[in-house]
C-alpha positions as CSV (number, residue, x, y, z in Angstrom):
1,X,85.8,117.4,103.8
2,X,88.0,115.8,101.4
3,X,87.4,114.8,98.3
4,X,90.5,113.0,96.2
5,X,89.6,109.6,95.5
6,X,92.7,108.4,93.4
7,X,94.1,105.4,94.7
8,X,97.5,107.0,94.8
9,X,96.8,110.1,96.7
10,X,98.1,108.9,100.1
11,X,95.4,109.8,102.0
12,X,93.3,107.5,104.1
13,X,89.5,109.5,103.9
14,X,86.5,107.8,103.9
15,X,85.9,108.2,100.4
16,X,89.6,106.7,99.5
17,X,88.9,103.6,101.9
18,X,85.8,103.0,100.2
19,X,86.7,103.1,96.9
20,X,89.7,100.8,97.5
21,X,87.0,98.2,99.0
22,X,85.5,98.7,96.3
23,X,87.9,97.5,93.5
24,X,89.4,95.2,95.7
25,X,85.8,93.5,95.1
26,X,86.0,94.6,91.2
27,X,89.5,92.9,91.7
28,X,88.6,89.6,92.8
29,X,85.3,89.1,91.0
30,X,86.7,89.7,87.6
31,X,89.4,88.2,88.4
32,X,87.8,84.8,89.2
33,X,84.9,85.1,86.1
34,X,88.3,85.6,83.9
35,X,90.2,82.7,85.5
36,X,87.7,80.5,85.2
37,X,87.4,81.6,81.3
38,X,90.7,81.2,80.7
39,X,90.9,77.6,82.0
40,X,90.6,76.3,78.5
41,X,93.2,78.2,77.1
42,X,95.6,77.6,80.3
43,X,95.3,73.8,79.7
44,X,96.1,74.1,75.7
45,X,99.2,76.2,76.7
46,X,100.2,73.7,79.4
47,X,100.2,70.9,76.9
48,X,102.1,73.2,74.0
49,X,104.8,74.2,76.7
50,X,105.3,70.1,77.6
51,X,105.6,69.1,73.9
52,X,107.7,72.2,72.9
53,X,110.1,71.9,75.5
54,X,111.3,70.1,79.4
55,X,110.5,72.0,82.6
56,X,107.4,72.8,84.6
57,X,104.7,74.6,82.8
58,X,104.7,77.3,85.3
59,X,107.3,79.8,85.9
60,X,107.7,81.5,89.5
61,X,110.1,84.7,90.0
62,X,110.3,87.3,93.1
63,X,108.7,90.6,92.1
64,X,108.3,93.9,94.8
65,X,105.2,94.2,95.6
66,X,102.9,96.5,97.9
67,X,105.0,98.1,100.7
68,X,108.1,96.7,99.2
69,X,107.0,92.8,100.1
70,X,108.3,90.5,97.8
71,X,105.9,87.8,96.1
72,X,106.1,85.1,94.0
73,X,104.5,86.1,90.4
74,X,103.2,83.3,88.9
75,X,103.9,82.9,84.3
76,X,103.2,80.2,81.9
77,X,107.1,79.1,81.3
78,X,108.4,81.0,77.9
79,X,112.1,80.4,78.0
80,X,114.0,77.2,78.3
81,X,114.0,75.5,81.7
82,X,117.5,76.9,83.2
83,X,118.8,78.4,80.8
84,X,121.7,80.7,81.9
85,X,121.2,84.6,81.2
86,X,120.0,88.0,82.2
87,X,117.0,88.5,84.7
88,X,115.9,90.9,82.1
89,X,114.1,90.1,78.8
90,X,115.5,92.4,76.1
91,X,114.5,92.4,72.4
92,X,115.0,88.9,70.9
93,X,116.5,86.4,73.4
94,X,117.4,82.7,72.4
95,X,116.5,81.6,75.5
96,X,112.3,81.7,74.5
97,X,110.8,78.9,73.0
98,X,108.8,78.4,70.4
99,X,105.5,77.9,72.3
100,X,106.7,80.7,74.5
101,X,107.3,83.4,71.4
102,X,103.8,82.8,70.7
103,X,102.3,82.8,74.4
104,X,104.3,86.2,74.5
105,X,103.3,87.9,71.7
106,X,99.6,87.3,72.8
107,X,100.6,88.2,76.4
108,X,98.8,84.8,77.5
109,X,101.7,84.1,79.5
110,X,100.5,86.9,82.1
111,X,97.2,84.5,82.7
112,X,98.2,82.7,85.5
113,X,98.8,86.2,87.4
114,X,94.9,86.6,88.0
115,X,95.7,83.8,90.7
116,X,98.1,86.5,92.1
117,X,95.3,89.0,92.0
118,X,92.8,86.4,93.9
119,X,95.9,86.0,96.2
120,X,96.1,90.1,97.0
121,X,99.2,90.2,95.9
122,X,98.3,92.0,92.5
123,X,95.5,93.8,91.0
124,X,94.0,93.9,87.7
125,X,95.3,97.5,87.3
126,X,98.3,99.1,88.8
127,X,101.6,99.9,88.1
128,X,103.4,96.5,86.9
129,X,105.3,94.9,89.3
130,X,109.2,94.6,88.7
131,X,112.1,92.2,90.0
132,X,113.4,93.4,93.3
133,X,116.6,94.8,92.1
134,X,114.9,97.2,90.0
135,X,112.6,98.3,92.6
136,X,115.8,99.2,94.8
137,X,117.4,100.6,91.7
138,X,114.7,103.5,91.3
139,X,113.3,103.2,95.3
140,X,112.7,107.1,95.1
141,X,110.0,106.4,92.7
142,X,108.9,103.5,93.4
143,X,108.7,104.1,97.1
144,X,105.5,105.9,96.0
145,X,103.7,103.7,93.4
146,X,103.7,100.7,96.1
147,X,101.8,101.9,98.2
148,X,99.2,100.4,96.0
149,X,99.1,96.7,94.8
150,X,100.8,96.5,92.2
151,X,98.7,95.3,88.7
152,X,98.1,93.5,85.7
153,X,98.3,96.5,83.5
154,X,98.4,100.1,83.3
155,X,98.7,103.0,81.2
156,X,102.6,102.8,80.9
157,X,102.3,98.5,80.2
158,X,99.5,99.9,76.9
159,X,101.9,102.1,76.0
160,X,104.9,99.8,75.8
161,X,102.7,96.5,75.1
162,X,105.4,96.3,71.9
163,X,108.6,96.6,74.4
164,X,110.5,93.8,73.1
165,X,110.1,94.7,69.4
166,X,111.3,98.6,71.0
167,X,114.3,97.2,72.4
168,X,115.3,95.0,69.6
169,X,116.0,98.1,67.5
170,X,118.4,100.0,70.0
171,X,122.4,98.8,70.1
172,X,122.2,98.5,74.0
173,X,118.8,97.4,75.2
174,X,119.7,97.4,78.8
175,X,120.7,100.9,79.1
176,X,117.9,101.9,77.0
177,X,115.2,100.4,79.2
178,X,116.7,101.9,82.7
179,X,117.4,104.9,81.3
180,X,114.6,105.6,78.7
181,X,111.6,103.2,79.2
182,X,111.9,102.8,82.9
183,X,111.4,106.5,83.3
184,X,109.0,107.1,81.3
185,X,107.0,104.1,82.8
186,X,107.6,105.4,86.6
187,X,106.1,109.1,85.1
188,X,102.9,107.2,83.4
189,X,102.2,105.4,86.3
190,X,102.4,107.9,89.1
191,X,100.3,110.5,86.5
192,X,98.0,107.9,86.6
193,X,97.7,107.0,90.0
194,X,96.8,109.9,91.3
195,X,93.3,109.9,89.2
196,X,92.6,107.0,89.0
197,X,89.3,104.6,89.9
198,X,87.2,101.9,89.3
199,X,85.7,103.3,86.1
200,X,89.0,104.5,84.9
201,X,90.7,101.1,85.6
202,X,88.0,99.2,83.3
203,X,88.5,101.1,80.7
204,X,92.9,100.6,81.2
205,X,91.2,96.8,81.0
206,X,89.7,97.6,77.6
207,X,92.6,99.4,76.2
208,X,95.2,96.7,77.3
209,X,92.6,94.5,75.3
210,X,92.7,96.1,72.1
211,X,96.5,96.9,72.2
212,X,96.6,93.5,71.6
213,X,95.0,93.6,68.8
214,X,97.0,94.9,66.2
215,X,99.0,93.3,63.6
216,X,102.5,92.3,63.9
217,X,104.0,95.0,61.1
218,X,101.8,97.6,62.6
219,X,103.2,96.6,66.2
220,X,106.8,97.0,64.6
221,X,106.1,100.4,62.7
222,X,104.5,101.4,66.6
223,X,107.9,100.0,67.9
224,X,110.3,101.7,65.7
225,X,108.3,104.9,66.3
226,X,108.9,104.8,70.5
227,X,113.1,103.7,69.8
228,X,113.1,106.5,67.7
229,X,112.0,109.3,70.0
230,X,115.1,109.4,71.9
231,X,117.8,107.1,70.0
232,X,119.6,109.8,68.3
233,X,121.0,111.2,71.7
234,X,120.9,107.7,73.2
235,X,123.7,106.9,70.8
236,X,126.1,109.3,70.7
């Protein structure tokens, strides 16, 4: 008889099937009670991003999603409508705006992604997903952490909650990210995978919470920590 449950296991028993029914319905009832919390919060946003700056107050982009099928993940607009630059977001970029430093640093731009997890395209925990490029770039890996949906949050997104304060202290962010912090994410995420349930998914939900919480000099001294584990070899 088996007996793995972990969403990532890759096998199809009963008990596997049933526990993903299971937090599909965690999924889309928790998802729906927070929506329909955050409504207040989505409309005060909506009217910060209008007066702060031109373009749509929602911002679409392609992300890889379960079985390598590309969605449409849906953000409160941060950046300037537009604006020329890298598809990647790494350490400070001129291109945010002022409402959109503060929706970031809050991570209340991510809100409008529970409509993604009504839509089964995410869930409320699973490995983040990433723009399709990367997702070819490291298919090896990632050819095994969509099998699942891909989430809100995860052990790896807690971990690197402060990535942008990270990669604002390394000379080349973009190298840094693929070859440090992407890495490390992929081995996070598939650790995690493999153990993970409902129970253990509500509590990533809690921890996500309170990794919000802390101040912003002890989320730089938390930065400056991460950049340092590896920076001395990064830059020679």
């Amino acid at each position: 008889m088996r007996t793995e449950t972990g969403f990532g296991s890759g096998r199809k028993g009963p008990l596997l099937v049933g526990g993903l029914v299971f937090k599909r319905s965690v999924d889309i009832t928790l998802a729906g009670l927070l929506l329909t919390a955050a409504l207040p919060f989505l409309a005060i946003a909506a009217i910060l991003i209008k007066l702060d700056s031109e373009g749509p107050v929602l911002y679409c982009q392609a992300r890889m999603g379960r079985g390598f099928r590309r969605f449409r993940l849906l953000k409160l607009r941060t950046m300037r409508h537009r604006a020329a630059g890298s598809v990647y977001t790494l350490g400070a970029d001129e291109r945010i705006t002022r409402a959109g430093h503060w929706l970031r640093r809050f991570k209340l731009d991510e809100l409008p992604q529970l409509w993604n997890v009504l839509r089964g395209e995410m869930s409320l925990v699973g490995p983040r997903p990433v723009i399709p490029e990367l997702a070819m770039e490291f298919r090896g890996r990632y050819k095994r952490l969509l099998k699942v949906r891909p989430g809100l949050t995860d052990p790896a997104t807690v971990k690197y909650c402060r990535e942008t304060e990270i990669l604002a202290l390394v000379p080349d962010p973009l190298r840094y990210f693929k070859t440090v912090i992407t890495p490390d994410k992929l081995r996070i995420s598939q650790r995690y995978l493999r153990r993970a349930t409902v129970w253990s998914d509500l509590g990533i939900v809690a921890q996500t919470a309170l990794a919000l919480l802390p101040s912003v000099r002890l989320a730089e001294e938390s930065g400056r920590a991460h950049a340092g584990l590896r920076l001395s070899s990064f830059t020679e």
